[in-house]
MARBA-3410 file (N, C-alpha, C, O; in Angstrom, 1 decimal):
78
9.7,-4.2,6.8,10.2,-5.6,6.7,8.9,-6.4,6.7,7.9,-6.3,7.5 ~ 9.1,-7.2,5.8,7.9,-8.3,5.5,8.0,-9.4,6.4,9.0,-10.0,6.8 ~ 6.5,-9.9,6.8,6.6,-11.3,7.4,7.2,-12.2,6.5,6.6,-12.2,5.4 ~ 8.3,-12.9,6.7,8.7,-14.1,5.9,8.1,-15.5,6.6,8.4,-16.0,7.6 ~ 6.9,-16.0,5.4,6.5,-17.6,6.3,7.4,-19.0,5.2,7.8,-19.1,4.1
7.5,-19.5,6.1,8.6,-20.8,5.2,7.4,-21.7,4.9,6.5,-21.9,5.7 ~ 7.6,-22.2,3.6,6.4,-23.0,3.0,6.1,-24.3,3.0,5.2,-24.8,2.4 ~ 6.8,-24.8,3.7,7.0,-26.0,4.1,6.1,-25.4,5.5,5.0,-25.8,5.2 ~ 5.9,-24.9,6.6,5.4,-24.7,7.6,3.9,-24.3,7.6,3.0,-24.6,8.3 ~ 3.8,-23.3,6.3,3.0,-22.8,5.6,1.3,-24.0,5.3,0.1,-23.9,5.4
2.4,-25.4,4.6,1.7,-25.9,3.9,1.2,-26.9,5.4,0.0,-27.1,5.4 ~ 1.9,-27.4,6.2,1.6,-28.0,7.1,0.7,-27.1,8.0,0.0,-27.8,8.8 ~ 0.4,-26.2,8.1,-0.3,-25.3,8.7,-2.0,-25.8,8.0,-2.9,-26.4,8.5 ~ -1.9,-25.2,6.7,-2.5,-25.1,5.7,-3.6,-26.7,6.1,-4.9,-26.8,6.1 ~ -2.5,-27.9,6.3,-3.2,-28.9,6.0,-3.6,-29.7,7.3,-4.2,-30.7,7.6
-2.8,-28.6,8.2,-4.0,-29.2,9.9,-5.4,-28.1,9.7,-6.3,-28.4,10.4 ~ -5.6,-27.4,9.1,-6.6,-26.4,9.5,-7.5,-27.0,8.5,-8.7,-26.9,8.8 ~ -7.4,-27.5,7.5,-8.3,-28.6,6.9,-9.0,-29.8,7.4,-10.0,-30.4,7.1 ~ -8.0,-30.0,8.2,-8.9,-31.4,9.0,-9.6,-30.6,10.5,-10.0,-31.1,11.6 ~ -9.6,-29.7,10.1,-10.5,-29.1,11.8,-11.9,-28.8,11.4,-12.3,-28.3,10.3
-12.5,-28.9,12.2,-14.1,-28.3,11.9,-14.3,-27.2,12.0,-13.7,-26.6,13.0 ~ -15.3,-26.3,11.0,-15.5,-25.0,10.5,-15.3,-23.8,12.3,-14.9,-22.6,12.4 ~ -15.5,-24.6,13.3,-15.6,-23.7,14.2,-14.5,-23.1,14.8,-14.3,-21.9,14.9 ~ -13.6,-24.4,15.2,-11.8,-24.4,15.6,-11.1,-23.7,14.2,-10.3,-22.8,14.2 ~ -11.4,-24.2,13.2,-10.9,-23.6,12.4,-10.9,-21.6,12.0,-10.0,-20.7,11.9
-12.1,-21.6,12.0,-12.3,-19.4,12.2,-11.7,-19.2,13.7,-11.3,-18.1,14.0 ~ -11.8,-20.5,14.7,-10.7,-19.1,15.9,-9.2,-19.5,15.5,-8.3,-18.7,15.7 ~ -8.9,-20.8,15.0,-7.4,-20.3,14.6,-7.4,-19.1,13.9,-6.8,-18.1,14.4 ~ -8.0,-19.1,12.7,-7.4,-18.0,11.6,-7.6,-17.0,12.4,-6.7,-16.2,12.4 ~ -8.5,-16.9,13.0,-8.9,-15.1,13.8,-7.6,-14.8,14.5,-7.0,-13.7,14.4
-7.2,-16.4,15.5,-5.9,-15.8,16.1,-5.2,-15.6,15.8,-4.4,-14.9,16.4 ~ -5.1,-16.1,14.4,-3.2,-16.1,13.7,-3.1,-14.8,12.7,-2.0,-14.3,12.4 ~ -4.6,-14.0,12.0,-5.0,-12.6,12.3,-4.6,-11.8,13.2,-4.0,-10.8,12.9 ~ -5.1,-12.0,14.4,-4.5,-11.4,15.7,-3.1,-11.4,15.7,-2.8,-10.2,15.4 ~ -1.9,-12.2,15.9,-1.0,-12.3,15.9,-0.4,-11.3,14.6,0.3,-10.3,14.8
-1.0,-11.8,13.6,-0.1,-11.0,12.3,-0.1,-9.1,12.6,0.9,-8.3,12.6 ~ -1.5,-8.8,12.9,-1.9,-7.4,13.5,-0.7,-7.3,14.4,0.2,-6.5,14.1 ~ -0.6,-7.6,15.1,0.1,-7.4,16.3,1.6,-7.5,15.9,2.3,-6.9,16.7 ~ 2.2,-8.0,15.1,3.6,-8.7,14.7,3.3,-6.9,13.8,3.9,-6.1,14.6 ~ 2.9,-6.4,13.0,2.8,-5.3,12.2,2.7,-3.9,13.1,3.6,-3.0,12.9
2.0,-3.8,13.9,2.3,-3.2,15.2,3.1,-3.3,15.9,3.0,-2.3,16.7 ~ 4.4,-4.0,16.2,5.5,-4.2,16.7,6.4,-4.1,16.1,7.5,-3.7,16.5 ~ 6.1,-4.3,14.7,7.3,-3.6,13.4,7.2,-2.1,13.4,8.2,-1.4,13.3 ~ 5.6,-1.2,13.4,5.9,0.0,13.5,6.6,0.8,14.5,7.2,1.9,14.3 ~ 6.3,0.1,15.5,6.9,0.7,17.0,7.9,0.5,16.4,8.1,1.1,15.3
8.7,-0.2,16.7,10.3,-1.1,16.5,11.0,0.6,15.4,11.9,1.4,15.7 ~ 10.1,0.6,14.0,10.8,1.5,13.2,10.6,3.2,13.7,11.5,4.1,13.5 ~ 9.2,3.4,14.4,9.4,4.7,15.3,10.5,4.7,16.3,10.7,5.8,16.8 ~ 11.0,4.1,16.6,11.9,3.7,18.0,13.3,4.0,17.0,14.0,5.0,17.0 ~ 13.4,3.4,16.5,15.0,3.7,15.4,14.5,4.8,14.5,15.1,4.6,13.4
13.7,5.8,14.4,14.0,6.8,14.0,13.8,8.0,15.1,14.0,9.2,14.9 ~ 13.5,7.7,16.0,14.1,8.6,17.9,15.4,8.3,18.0,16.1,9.0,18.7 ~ 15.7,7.7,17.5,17.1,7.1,18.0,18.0,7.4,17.0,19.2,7.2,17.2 ~ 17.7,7.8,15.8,18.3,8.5,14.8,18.6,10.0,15.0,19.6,10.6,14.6 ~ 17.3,10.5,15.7,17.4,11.8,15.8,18.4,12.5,17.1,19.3,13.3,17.1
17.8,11.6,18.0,19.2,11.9,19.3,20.2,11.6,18.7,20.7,12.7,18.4 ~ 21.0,10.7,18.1,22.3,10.4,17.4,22.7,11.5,17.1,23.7,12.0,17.7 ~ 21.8,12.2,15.9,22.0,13.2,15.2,22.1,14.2,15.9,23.3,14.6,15.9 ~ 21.2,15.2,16.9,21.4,16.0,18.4,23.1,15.5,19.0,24.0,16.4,19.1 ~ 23.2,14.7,19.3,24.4,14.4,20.3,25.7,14.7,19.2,26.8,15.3,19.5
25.3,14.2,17.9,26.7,14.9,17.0,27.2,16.5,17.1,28.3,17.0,17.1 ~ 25.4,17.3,17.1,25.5,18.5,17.0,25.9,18.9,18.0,26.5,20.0,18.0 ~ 25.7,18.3,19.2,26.0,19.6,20.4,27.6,18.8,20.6,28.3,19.6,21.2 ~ 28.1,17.7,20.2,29.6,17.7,19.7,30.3,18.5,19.2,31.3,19.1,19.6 ~ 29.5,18.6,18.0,30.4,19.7,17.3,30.4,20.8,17.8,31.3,21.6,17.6
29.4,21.2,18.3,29.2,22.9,18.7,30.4,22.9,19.8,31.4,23.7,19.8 ~ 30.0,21.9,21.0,31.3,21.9,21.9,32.6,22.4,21.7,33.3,23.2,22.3 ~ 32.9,21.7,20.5,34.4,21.4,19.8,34.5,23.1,18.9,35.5,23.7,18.6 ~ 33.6,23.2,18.9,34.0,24.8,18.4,33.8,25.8,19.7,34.2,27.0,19.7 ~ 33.3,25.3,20.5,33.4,26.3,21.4,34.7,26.2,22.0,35.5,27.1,22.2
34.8,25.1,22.0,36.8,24.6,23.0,37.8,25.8,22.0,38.6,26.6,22.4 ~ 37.2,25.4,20.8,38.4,25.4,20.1,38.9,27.4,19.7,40.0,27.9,19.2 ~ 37.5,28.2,20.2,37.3,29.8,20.3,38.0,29.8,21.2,39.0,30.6,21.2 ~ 37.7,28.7,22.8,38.6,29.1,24.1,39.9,29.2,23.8,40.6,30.1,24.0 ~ 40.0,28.0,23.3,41.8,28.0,23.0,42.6,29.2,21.9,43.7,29.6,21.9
41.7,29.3,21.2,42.5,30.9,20.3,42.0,32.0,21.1,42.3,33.0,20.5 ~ 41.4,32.4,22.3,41.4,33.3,22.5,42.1,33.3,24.3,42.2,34.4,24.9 ~ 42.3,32.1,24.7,42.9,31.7,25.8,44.3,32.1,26.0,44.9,31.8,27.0
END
């Protein structure tokens, strides 16, 4: 999933960092760099996280089913 920036916020962004002097201006961009890194880093976690969570899903179906066939040996041979 992509950062989505709204361009209206984009352009107001755009046109305070124009009126800043060269110095304030490279630590905004650096930070809002920083942030983006970090926002990308929190999307990867986020999608490692839901594919663990895919996999137990998937584990908990199987030992479902296995259960249910084990029940189901008890009961034809019960």
């Amino acid at each position: 999933m992509a950062v989505v920036l709204d361009t209206d916020i984009v352009r107001d962004f755009t046109e305070a960092i124009d009126v800043l002097d060269p110095t304030n201006e490279a630590k905004i961009l650096r930070y809002v760099i920083e942030l983006l890194k970090n926002l990308k880093s929190y999307e990867n976690r986020l999608h490692e996280k839901n594919m663990q969570i895919e996999c137990l899903m998937k584990s908990l179906d199987e030992l479902d089913e296995q259960n249910r066939s084990e029940e189901e040996v008890n009961e034809t041979q019960g």
